[in-house]
N, C-alpha and C positions, 0 to 999 in steps of 0.2 A: 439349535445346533446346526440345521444345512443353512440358516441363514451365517453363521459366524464361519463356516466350511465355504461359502460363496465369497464371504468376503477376503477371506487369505484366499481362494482361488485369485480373484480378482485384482488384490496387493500383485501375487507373484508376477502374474504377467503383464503388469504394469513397469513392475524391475525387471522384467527381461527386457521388454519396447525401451525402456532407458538405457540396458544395458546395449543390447540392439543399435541405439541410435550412436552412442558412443563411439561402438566399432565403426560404424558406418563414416560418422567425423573422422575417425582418427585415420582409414582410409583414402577417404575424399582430401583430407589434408596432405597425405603423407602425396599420394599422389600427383595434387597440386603441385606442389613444393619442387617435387622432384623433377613435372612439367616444367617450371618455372626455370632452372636452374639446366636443365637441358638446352631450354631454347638460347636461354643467355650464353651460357661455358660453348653451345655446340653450334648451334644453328646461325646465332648472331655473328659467333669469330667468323664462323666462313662465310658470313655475308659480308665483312670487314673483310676479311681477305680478297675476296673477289672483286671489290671496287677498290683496293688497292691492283687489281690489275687491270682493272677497267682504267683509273690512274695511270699508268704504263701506257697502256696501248692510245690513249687520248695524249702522253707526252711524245710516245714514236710519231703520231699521225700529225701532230704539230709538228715536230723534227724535220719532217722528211717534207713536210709543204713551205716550211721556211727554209729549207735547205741548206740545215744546219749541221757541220761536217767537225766541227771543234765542240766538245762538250764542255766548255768553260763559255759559251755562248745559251744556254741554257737557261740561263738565271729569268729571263723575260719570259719564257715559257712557263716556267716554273711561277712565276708572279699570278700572271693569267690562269692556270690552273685554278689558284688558291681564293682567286679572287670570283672564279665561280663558283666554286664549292669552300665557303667558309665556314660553315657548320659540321664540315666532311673532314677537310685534310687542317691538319693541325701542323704540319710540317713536310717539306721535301730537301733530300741534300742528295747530291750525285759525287758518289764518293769514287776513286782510283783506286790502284791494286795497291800503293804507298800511304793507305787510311788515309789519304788528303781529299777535303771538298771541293769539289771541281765548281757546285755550280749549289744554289741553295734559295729555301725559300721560306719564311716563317722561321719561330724560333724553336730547334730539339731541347728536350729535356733526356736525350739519354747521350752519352758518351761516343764516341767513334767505334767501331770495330777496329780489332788491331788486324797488321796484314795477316798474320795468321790464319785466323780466323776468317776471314776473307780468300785468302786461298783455301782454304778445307771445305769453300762454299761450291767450287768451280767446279769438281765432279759430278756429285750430286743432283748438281743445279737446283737444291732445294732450298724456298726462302727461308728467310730465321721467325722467327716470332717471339715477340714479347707483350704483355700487357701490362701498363704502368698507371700511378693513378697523378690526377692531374690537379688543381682544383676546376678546370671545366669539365672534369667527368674522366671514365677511364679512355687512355688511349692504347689501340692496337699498333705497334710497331714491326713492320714487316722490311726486311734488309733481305734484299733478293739481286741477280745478275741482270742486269740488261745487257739481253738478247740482239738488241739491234746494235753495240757497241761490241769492239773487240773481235773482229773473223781475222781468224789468222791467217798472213799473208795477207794479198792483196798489194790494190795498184800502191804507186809514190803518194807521201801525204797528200803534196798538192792536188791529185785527183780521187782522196778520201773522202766516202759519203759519212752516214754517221754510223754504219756497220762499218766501220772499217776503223778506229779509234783501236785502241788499248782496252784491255777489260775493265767495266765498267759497273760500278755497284747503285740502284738506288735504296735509300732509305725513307719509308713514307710512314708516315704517325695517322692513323685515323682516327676520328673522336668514333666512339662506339657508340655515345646516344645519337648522332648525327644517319649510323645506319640502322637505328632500333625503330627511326621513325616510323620505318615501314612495317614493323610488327606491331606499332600501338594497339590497337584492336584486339592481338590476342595476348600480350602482356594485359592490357584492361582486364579479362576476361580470366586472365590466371589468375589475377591480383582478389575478383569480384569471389570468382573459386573459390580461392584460396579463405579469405572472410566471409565467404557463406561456410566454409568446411570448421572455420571457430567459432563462427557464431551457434551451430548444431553443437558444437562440443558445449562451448560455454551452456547454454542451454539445456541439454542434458542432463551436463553436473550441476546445475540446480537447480533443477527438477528433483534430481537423487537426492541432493542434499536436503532439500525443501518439502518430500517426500513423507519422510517421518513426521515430521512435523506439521505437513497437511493431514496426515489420519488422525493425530493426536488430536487438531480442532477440530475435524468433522466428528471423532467420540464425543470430545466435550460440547461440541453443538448438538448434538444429539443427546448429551447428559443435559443443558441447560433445556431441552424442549419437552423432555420428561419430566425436569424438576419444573416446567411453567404450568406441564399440563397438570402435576401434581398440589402446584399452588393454588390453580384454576377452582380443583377438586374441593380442596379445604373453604375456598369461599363459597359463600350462599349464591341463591341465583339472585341477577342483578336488580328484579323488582320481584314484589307481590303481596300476597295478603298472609297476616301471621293467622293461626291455625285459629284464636279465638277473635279475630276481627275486630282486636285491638290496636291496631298497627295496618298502615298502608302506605311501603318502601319504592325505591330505587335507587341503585347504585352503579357506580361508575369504576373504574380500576384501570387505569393505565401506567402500564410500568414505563421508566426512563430508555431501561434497559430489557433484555430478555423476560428477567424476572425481578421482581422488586422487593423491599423492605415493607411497604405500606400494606395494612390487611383491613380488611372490616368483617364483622360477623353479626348477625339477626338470628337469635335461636330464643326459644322459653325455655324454662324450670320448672319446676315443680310446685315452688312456691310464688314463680314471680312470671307472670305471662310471658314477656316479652324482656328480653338483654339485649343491647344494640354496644357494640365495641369497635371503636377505629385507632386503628395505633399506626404510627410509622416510625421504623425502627432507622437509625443513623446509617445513611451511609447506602450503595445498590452495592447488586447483583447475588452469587452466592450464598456471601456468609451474611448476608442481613435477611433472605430467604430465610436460610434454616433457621434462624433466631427468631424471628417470625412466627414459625412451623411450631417451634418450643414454645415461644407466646399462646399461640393459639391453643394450643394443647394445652395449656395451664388453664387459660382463663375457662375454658369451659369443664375443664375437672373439678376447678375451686368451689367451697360453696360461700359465696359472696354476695346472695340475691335476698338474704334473709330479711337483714337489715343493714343500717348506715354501721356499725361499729364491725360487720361482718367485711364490710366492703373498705374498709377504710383499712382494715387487719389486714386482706389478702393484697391493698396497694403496699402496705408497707412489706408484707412479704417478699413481694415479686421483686422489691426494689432493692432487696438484700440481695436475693437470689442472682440477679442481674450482677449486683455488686462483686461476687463471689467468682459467678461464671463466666464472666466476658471481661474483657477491658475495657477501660473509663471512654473509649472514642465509641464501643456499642451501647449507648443509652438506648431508650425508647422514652416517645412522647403517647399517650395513651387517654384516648379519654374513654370510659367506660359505665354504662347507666343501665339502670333495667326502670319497666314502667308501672302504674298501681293502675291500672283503668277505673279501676272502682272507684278512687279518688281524683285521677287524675295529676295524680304527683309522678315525676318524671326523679329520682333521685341518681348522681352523679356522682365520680369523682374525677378530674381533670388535674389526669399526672405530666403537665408542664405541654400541654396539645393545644394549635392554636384555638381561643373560643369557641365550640360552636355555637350558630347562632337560632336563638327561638325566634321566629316570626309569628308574627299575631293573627289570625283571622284576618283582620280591619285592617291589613297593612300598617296599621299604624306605629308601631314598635319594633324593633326586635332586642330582644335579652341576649345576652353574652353569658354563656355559663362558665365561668371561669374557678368556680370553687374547687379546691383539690391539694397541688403542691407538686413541687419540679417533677422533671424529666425522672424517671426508673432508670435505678444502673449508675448513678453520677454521686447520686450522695449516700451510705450508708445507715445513716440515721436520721432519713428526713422522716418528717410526719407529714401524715393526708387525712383531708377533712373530708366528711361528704358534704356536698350542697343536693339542694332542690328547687325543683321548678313546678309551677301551677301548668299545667295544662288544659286548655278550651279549647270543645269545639274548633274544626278546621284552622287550630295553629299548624305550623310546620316547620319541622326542628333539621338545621341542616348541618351536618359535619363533614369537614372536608382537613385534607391533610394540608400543609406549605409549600408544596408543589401545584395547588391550586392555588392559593390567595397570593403568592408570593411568584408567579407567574409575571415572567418580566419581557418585555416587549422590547424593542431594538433601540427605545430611547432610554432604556436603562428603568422604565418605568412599571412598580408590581401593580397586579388586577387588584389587590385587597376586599377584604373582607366587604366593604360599601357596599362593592358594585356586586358580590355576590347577593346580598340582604336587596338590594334593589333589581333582580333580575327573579327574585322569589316574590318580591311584593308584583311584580308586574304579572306576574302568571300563577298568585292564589290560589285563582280559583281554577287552577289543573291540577293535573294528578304528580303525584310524585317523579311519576317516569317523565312528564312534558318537563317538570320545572328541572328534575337533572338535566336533561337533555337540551335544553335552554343553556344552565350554565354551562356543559363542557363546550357546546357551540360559539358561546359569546369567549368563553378564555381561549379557544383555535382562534377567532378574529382575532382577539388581541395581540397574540403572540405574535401572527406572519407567519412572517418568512424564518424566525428563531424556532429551536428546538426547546422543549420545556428541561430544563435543566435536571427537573427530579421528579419521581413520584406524583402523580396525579391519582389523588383517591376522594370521594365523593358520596356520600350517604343524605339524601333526600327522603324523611319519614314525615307523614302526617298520623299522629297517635290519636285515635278514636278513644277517650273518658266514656264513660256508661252514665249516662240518665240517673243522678244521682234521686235517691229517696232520702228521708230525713232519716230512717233507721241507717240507710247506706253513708250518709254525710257523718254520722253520729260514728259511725264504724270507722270512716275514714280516718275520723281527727283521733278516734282512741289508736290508732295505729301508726299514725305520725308520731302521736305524742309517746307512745314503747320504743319508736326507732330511734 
């Protein structure tokens, strides 16, 4: 209970730090934004405004050094300006109090003022503004008096300077990215802002969104680690000796995934020392787990260790039962055997599982025990036989699932059964645990750099026969021949 209280503790304040950050973005954006939009609407027009009069005062001081006294002489000044500052001035025109261009330079995109308008300027003294959009960017238009034209009174034209003309209007069009130049650095910086403040948003929200759905896999990661360790559980341990020193194991189990379909089990009976079972059931993860779990739980309740017609019943059983309770894509492949030591008979049935294979003492052989009939789960009316096998002295019987034999390498090419039979003849004369450990070594080299596709499961027994006596021989064959 305080652990599932620590972990909603721990949930909650993880949605507050999301929600938290949120605010924080939506802040830092809004703020952004509105930086952004200040320096431009505020900071930039009056810096457009002011080199429009810096414009002005650079056309007076031209004026008055060329000693230019008629403002229809102009037009050359105005040239020179534009032709310094090309990226700056988009236009100049020196208009009169009768909206006529006295003197001009570049091409306006906006219309004349009317004299009105024009006169309603003269008190004031305040320039106009407009901002228009261009396709080379926006332009600031500023329609203001020049100051150094029109003093009223004054001498005869003939000794007119250029304060001493008619009132006089100019009109200058600025490009505004030509004055932003000198803000790049902190437009960069608002822009940089501005996408650090969405990208925290972006981030945020999905994180939140992604939230729920990270706890729900970390349960179910947590459900699948319980269900391995509860698969773990149900298997034997990987090697050892059976309780009457009939049998000497090792096993191997690698799932594809968390948890696998493949199972093996090493238990006795009552009446039969030793039962040795590997099945692998279609298909990982979950649901081939629990079907598994149901497998295992059957075979060892059933009693099927009696004889062959005991064992041959409870194959057809199971393969109804499968029929019934699963769909036709969950079969199982199953081979399943218990051993006689006293005679040395290993009896079987193989419900549709690749052969295991019996190796000889002498290396010289190995059997394929193939006796039995398909897959469990796929046909409802198949029949299963049992078969048997003689057992000698340091043979060694090896079951392995299609995830081992059928282990494919990156030239599209499987390990098979051979090279298994040949990696047991090489190490006979070791113990079960060296010759597993042998093969799942030799199927890692083969593989590489590839992942094993399925199921690796692995069962390495050497069955220990008893010293037979002629009363004991006599026994065994009256007991084959009941079964």
């Amino acid at each position: 209970m305080r652990v599932k209280r620590g972990v909603e503790y721990s949930q909650v304040w993880v949605k507050v730090a999301i929600g938290s950050g949120i605010l924080l973005g939506l802040v830092l954006l809004v703020q952004t934004v509105s930086t952004y939009f200040f320096v431009y609407d505020k900071i930039v027009r009056d810096q457009a405004a002011q080199e429009v009069e810096r414009k002005e005062a650079a056309l007076l001081r031209s004026a008055l050094s060329a000693k230019v006294s008629d403002p229809h002489q102009l037009g050359p000044i105005l040239d020179e300006l534009r032709r310094e500052s090309p990226k700056q001035i988009a236009w100049i025109r020196i208009i009169n109090m009768d909206a006529t261009v006295v003197a001009q330079t570049g091409s306006p995109l906006t219309s004349l003022p009317t004299p009105e308008q024009l006169r309603n300027q003269l008190p004031p003294h305040q320039p106009r503004r407009e901002m228009i959009k261009s396709p080379a960017g926006d332009i600031l238009v500023v329609d203001s008096r020049l100051r150094f034209f029109g003093r009223p009174g004054g001498p005869p034209p003939h000794e007119r300077g250029p304060r001493d003309a008619g009132p006089m209007f100019s009109e200058i069009g600025i490009y505004v990215e030509g004055v932003t130049v000198n803000f790049g650095a902190l437009r960069q910086n608002l822009i940089i802002g501005c996408l650090a403040a969405i990208a925290l948003l972006v981030s945020m929200g999905l994180i939140g969104l992604l939230f729920n759905r990270y706890i729900r896999a970390r349960q179910l990661e947590q459900q699948l680690e319980l269900a391995r360790s509860v698969q773990n559980d149900l298997l034997p341990a990987s090697h050892g000796v059976s309780s009457t020193e009939a049998l000497d194991f090792a096993a191997a189990f690698l799932p594809a995934a968390t948890i696998g379909g493949d199972f093996y089990d090493v238990f006795t009976t009552d009446n039969a020392p030793v039962s040795l079972v590997l099945g692998d059931v279609a298909g990982k993860g979950i649901s081939a787990a629990l079907l598994m779990g149901v497998l295992h739980g059957a075979i060892r309740s059933m009693r099927w260790t009696r004889s062959a017609v005991d064992q041959e019943e409870a194959s057809q059983w199971l393969n109804r039962f499968l029929c019934e309770k699963t769909a036709r894509e969950r079969f199982v492949s199953l081979f399943w055997a218990y051993f006689l030591p006293e005679t040395g008979v290993l009896r079987y049935v193989n419900a549709g599982h690749l052969p295991p294979l019996l190796i000889r003492a002498d290396g010289t052989a190995a059997e394929r025990l193939e006796a039995g009939g398909p897959v469990l789960g796929l046909l409802p009316a198949a029949q299963y036989s049992s078969g048997t096998a003689q057992v000698e002295p340091g043979d060694v019987l090896v079951v392995f699932s299609d995830g081992v034999a059928e282990a494919a390498n990156i030239h599209d090419e499987e390990f098979g059964d051979t090279r298994i039979a040949e990696i047991v003849r090489r190490n006979i004369a070791l113990g079960p645990r060296e010759i597993c450990d042998a093969i799942v070594r030799e199927v890692g080299q083969f593989l590489g750099s590839m992942k094993p596709h399925d199921d690796q499961t692995l069962l390495v027994v050497r069955l220990v026969p008893n010293s037979l006596t002629p009363e004991m021989a006599h026994t065994g064959e009256h007991h084959l021949a009941h079964d």
